[in-house]
Backbone as CSV, one residue per row, in Angstrom:
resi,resn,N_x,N_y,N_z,CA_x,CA_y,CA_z,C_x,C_y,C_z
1,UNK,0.826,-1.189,0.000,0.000,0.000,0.000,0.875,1.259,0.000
2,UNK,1.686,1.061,0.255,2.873,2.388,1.080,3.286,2.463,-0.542
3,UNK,3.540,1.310,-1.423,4.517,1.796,-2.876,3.056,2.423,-3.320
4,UNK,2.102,2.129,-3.899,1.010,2.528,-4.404,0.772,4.238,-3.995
5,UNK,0.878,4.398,-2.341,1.089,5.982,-2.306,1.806,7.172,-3.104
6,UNK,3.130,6.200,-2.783,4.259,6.856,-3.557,3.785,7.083,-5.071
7,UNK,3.092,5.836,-5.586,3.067,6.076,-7.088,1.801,7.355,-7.480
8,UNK,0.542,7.087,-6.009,0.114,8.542,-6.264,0.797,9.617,-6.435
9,UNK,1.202,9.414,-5.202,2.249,11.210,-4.930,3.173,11.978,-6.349
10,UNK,3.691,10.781,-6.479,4.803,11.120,-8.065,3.795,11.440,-8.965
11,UNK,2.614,10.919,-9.209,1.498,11.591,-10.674,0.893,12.648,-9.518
12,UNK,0.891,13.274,-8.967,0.434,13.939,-8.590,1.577,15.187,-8.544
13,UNK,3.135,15.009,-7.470,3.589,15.850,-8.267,3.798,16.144,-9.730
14,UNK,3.973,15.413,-10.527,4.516,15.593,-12.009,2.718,16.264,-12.216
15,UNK,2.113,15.970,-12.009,0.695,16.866,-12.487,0.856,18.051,-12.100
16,UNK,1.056,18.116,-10.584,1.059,19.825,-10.492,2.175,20.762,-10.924
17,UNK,3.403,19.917,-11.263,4.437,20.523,-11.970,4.218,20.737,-12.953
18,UNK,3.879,19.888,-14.514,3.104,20.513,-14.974,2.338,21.118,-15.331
19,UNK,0.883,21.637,-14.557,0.411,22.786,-14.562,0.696,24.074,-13.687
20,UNK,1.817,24.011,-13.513,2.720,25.079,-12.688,1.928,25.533,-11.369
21,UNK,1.286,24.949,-10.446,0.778,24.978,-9.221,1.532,24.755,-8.040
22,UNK,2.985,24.424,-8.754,3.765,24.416,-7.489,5.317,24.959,-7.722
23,UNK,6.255,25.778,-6.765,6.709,26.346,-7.176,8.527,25.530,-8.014
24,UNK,8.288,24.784,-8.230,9.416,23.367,-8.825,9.259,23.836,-10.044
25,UNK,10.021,24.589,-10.736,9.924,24.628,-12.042,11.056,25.194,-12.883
26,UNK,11.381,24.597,-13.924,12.424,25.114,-14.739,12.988,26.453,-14.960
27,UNK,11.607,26.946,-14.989,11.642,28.734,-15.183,12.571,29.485,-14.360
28,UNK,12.013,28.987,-12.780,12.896,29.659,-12.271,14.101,29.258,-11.311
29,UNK,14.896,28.069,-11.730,15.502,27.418,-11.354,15.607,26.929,-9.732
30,UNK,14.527,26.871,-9.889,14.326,26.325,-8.013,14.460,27.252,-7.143
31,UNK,14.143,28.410,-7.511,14.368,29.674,-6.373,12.870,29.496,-5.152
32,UNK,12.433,28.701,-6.377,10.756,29.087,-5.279,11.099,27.983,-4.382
33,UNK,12.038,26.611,-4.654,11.706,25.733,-4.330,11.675,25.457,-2.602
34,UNK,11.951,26.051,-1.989,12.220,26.378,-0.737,11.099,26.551,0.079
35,UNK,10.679,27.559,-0.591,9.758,28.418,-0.300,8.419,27.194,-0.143
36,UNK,8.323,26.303,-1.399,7.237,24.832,-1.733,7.636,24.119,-0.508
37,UNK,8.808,23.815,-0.640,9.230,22.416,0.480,8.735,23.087,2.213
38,UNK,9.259,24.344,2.473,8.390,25.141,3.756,7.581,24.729,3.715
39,UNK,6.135,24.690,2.991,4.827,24.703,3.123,4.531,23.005,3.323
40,UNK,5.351,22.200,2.789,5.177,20.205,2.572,6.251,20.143,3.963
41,UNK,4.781,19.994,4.856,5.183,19.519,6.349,5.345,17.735,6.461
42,UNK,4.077,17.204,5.748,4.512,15.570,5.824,3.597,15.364,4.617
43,UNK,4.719,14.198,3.911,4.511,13.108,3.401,4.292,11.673,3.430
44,UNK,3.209,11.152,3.331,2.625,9.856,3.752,3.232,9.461,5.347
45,UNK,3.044,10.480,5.977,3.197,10.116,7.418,4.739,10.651,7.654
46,UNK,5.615,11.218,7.004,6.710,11.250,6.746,7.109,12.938,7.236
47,UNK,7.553,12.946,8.429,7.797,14.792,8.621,9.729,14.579,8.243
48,UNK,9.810,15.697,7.039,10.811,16.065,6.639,12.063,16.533,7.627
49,UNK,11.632,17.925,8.659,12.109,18.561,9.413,13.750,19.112,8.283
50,UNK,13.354,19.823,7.278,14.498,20.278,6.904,15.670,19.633,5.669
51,UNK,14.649,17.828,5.974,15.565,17.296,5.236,14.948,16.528,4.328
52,UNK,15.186,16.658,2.726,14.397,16.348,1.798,15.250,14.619,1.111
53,UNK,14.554,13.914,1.136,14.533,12.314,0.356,14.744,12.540,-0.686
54,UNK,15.858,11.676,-1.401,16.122,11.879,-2.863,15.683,10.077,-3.124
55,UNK,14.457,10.187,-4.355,13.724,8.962,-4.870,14.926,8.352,-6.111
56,UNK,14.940,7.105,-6.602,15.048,7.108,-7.351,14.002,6.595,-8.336
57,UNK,14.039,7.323,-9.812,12.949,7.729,-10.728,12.809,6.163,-11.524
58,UNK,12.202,5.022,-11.274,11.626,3.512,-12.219,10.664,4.165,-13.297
59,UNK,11.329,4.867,-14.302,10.090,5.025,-15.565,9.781,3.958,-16.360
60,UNK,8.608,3.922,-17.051,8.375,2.550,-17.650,8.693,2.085,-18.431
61,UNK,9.395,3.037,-19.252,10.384,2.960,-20.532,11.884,1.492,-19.870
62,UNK,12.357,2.063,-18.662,13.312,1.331,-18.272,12.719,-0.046,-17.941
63,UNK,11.504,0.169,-17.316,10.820,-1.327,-16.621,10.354,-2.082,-18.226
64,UNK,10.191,-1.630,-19.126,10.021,-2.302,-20.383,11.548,-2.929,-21.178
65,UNK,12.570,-1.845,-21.022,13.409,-2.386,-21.412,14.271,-3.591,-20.929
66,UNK,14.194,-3.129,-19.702,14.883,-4.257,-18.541,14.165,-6.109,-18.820
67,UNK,12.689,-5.722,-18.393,12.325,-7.077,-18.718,12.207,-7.099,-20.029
68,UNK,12.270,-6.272,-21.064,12.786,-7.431,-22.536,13.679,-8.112,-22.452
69,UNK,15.076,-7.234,-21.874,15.971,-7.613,-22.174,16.509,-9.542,-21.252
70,UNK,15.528,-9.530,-19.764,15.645,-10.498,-19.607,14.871,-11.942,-20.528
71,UNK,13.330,-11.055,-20.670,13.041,-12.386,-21.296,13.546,-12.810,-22.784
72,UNK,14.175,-11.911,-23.456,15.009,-12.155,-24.135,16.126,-12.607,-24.290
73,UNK,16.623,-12.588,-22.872,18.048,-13.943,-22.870,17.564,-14.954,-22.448
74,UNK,16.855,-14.732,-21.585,16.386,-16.411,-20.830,15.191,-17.066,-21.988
75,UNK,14.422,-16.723,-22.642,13.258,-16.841,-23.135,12.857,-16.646,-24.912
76,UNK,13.682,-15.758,-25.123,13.444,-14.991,-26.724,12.252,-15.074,-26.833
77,UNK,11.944,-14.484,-25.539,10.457,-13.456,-26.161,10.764,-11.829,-25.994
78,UNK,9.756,-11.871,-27.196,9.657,-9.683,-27.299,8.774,-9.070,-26.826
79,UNK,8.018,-9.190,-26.167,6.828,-8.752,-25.228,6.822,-9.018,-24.273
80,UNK,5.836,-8.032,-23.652,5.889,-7.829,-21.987,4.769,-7.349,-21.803
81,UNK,3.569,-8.182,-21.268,1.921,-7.339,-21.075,2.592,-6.074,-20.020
82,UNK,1.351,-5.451,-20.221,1.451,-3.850,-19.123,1.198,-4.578,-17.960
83,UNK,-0.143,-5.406,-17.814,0.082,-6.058,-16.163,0.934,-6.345,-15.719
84,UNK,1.898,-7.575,-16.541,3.217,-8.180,-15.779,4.068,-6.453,-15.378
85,UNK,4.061,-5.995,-16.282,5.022,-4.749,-16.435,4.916,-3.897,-14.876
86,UNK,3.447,-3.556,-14.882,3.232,-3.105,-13.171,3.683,-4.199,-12.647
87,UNK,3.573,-5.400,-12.338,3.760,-5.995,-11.530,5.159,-6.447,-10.826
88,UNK,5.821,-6.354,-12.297,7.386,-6.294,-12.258,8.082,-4.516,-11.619
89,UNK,7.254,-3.841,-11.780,8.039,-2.506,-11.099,7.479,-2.357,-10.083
90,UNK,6.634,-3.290,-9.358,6.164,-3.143,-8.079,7.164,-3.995,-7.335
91,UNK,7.902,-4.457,-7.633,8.823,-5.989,-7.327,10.115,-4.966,-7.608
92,UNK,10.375,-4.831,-8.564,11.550,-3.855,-8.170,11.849,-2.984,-7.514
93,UNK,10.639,-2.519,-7.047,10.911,-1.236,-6.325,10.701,-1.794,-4.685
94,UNK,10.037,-2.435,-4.656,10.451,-3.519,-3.165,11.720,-4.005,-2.871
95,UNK,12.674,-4.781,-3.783,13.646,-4.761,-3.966,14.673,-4.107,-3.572
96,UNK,14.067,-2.728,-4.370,15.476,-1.140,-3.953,15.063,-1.002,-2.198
97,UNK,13.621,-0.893,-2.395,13.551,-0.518,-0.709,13.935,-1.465,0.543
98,UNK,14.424,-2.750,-0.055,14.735,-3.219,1.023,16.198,-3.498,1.327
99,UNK,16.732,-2.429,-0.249,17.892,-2.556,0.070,18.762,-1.228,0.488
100,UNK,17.249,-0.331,1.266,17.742,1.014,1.330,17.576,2.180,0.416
101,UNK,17.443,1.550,-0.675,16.580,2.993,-1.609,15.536,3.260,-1.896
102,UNK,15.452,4.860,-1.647,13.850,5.055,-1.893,13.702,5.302,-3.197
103,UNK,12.106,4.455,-3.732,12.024,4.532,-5.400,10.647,4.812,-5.772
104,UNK,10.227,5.558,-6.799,9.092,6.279,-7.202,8.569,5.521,-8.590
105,UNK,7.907,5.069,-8.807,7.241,3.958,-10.284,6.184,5.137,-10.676
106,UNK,7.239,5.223,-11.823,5.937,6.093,-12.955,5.511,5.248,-14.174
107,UNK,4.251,4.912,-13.424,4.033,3.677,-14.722,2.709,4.475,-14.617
108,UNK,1.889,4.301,-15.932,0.226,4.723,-16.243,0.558,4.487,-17.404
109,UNK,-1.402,5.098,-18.086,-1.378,4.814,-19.673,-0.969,5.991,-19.854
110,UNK,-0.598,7.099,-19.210,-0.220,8.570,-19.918,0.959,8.461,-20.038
111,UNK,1.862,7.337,-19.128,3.426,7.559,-19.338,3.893,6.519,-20.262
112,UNK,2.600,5.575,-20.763,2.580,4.248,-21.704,2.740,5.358,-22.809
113,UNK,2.170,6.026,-22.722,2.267,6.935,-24.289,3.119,7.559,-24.294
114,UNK,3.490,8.493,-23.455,4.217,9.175,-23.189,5.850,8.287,-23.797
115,UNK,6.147,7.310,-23.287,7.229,6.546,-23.678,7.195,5.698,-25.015
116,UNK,5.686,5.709,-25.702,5.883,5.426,-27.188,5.820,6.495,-27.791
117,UNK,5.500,7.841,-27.822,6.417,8.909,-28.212,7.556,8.765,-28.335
118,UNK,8.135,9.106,-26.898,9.696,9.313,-26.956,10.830,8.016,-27.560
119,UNK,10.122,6.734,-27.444,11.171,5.486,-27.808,10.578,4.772,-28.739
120,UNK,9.509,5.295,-29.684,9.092,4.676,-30.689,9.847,3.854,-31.845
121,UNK,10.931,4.131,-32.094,12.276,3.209,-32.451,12.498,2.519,-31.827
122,UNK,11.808,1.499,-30.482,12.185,0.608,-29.586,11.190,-0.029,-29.640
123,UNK,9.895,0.616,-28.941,8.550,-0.125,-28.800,7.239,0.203,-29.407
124,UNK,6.400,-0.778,-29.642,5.132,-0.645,-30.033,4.331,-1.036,-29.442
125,UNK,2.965,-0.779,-29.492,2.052,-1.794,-28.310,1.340,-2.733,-29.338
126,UNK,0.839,-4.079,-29.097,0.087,-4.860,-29.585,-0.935,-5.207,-28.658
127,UNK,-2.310,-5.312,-28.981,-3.170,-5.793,-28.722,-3.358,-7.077,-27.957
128,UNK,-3.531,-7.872,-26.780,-4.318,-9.084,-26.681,-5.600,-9.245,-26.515
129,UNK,-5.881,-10.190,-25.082,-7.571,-9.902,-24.957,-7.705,-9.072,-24.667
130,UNK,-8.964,-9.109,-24.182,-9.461,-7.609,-23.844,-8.733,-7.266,-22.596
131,UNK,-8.974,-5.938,-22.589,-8.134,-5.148,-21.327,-6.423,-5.557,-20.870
132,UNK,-5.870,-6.548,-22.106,-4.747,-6.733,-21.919,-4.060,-6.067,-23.452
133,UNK,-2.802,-5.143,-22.822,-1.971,-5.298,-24.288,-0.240,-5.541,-24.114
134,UNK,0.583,-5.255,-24.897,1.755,-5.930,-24.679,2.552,-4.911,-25.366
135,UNK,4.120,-4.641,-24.452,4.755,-3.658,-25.441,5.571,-4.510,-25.374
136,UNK,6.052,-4.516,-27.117,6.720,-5.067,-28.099,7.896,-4.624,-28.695
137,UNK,9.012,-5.135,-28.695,10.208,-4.856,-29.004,10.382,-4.983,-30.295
138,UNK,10.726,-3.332,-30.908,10.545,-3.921,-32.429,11.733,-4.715,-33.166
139,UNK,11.089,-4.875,-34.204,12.347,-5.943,-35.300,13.224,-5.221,-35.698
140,UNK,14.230,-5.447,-35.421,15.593,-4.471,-35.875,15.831,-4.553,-34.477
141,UNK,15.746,-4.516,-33.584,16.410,-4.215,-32.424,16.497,-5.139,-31.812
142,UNK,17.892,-5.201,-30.651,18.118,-6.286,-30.092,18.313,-6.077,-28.693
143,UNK,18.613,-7.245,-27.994,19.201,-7.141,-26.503,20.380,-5.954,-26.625
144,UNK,21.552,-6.673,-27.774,22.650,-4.939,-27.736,21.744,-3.952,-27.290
145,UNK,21.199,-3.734,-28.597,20.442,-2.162,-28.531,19.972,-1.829,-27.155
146,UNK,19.085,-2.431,-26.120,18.632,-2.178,-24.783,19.283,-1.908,-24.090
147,UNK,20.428,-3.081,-24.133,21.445,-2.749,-23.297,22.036,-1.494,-23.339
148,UNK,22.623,-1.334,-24.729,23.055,-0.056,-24.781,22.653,1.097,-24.392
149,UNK,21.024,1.523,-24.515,20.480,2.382,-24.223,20.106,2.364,-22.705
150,UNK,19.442,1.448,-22.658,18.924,1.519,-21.060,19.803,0.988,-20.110
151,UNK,20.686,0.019,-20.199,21.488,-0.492,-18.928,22.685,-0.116,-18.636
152,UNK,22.942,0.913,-19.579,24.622,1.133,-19.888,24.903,2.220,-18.425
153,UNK,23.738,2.700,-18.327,23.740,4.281,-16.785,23.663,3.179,-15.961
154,UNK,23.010,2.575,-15.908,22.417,2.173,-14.071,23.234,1.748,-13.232
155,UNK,22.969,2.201,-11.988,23.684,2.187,-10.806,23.922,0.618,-10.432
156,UNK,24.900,0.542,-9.800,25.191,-1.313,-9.567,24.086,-1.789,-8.397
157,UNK,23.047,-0.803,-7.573,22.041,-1.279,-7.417,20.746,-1.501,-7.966
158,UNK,20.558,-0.604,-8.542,19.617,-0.725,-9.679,19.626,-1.719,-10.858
159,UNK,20.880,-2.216,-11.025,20.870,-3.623,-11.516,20.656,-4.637,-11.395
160,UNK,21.116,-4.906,-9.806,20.684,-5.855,-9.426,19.179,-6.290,-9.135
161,UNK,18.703,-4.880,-8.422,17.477,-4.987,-7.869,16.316,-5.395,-9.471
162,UNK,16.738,-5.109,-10.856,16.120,-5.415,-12.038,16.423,-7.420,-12.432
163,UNK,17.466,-7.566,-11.923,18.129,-9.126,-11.656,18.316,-9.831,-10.941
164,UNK,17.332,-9.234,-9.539,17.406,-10.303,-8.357,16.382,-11.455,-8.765
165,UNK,16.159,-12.547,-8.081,15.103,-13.394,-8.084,14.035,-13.374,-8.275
166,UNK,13.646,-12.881,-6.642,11.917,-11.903,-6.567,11.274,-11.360,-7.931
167,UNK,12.318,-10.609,-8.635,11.818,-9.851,-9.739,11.767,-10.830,-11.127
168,UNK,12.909,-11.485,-11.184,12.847,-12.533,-12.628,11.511,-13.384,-12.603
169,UNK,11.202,-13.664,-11.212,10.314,-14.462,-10.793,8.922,-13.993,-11.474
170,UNK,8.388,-12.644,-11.303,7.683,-11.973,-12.145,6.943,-12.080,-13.022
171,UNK,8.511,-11.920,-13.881,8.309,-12.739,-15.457,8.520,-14.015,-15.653
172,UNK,8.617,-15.028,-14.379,8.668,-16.120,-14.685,9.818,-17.339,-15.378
173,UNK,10.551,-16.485,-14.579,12.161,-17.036,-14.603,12.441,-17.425,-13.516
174,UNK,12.794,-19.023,-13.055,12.861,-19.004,-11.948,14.652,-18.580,-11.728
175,UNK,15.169,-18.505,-10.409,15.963,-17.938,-9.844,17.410,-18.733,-9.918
């Protein structure tokens, strides 16, 4: 319940950041930001007192690439339903937190789009049954390519926590 908050809170900030309702914004390089964090006494039960949590950011772009790229070594498959997909960044991000990092899952259908915009040279969505669909790794691209793009930054915890057990388990790899 506690990750599910978090995943409110993050569409909720990124909402009010985008409609500029809060003072976090590019424009003015964080001058207001002070001034915002004063007023955010507690978070999900959480009193700051001065000192602000740095999240780390699970976008779904990465949680798509990551599990291609496993079920593509273990499996050579190119798809990944959106359910498993939440379900797998709910597992990762349990993972980070129990290994001490705090982590924020921006997964929805606005950031589903949002990331076939931006990586449309990577993924497509396909259709299954109803209320299920699957993003698809397109043809031309490979494990290299993922790797390259998405795994080449990540932190040596953030790797693991995408390659521990718990999480392969997911997708149905056992350990």
């Amino acid at each position: 319940m506690y990750c599910i908050m978090k995943i409110i809170y993050a569409y909720h900030m990124a909402h009010n950041i985008s409609q500029g309702t809060t003072h976090l914004s590019p424009q003015n390089n964080g001058n207001q930001s002070a001034s915002f964090l004063s007023k955010l006494h507690k978070i999900n039960g959480e009193s700051f007192k001065g000192v602000l949590k740095m999240y780390k950011h699970i976008m779904i772009e990465d949680l798509a690439a990551n599990a291609l790229i496993t079920l593509l070594e273990y499996k050579d498959i190119r798809r990944v339903s959106f359910r498993t997909l939440v379900d797998y960044g709910m597992q990762v991000v349990k993972v980070l937190e129990q290994n001490g990092e705090d982590a924020l899952l921006f997964i929805s259908y606005e950031y589903k789009a949002r990331m076939l915009r931006s990586y449309s040279d990577f993924f497509k969505i396909e259709d299954g049954a109803p209320e299920e669909e699957f993003i698809v790794l397109k043809e031309g691209k490979t494990v290299d390519d993922l790797w390259l793009y998405f795994r080449g930054a990540l932190t040596e915890e953030s790797l693991k926590a995408y390659t521990s057990d718990e999480v392969l388990a997911v997708l149905g790899i056992a350990g």
